[in-house]
C-alpha positions in Angstrom: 131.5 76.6 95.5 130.5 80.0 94.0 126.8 81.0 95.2 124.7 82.9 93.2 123.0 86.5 93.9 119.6 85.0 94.0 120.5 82.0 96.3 121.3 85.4 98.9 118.1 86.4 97.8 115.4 86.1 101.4 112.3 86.1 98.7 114.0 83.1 96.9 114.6 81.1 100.0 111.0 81.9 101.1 109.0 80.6 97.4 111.8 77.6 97.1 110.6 76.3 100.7 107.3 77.4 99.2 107.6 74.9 96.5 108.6 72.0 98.8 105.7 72.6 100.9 103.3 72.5 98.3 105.0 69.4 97.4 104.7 67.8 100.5 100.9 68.9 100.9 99.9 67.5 97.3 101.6 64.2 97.8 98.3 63.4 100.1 95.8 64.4 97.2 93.5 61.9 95.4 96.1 59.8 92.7 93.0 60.9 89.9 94.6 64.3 90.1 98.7 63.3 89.5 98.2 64.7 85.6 95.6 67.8 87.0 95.9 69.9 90.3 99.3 68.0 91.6 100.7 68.6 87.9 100.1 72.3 88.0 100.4 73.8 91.6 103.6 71.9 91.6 105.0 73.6 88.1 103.5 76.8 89.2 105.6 77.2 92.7 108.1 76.1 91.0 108.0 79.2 88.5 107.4 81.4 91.5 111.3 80.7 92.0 112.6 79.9 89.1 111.6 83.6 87.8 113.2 85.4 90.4 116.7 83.4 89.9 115.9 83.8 86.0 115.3 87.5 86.6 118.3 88.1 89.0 120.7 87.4 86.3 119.1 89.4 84.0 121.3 92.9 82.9 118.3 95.7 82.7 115.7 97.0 85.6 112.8 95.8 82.9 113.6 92.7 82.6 114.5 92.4 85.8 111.0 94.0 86.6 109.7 91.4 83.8 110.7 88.5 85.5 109.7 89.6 89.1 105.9 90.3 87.4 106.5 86.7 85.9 107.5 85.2 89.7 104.0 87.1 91.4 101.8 86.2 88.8 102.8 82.4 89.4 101.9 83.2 93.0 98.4 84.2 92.2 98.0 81.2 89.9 99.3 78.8 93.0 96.6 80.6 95.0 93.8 80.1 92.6 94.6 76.6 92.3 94.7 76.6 96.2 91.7 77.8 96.3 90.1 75.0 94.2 91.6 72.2 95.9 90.4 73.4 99.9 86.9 73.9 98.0 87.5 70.2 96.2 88.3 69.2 100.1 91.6 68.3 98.8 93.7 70.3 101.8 92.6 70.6 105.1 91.9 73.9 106.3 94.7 74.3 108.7 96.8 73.6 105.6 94.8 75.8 103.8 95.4 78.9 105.9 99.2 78.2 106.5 99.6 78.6 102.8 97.7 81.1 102.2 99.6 83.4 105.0 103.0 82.2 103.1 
């Protein structure tokens, strides 16, 4: 099976077990938020990965660059969303921290 540059990549390993973690921690949130937070931190770490293996394929540095801009701003909207849901008492704050520091 041929493997792809980005699946090499130690930055796309780290935001794909990124995305299953936030996964696993939204799966305990209130059901009222399946079509709000849960929707969106889950599509947005999700892009975080998605970007970079989009990007890696790409032919110039700028849209390489582009796409790599694209991946860290999906980060910072993960955290802001984050942010909401330990405020919302959603996460614990063990959880919390752990994702933060990823």
């Amino acid at each position: 099976m041929y493997i792809f540059s980005f699946e090499k990549l130690e930055v796309w390993i780290e935001a794909k077990n990124f995305s299953k973690t936030i996964y696993a921690i939204t799966s305990k949130f209130p059901e009222t938020e399946k079509f709000g937070l849960i929707s969106q931190l889950r599509r947005a770490s999700i892009s975080i990965a998605s970007n970079m293996a989009e990007g890696s394929a790409r032919k110039s540095f700028k849209d390489k660059a582009h796409f790599t801009s694209m991946a860290f701003s999906s980060a910072v909207e993960v955290l802001n969303q984050f942010i909401l849901s330990f405020e919302l008492t959603f996460v614990t704050e063990t959880d919390y921290l752990h994702l933060r520091n990823q």
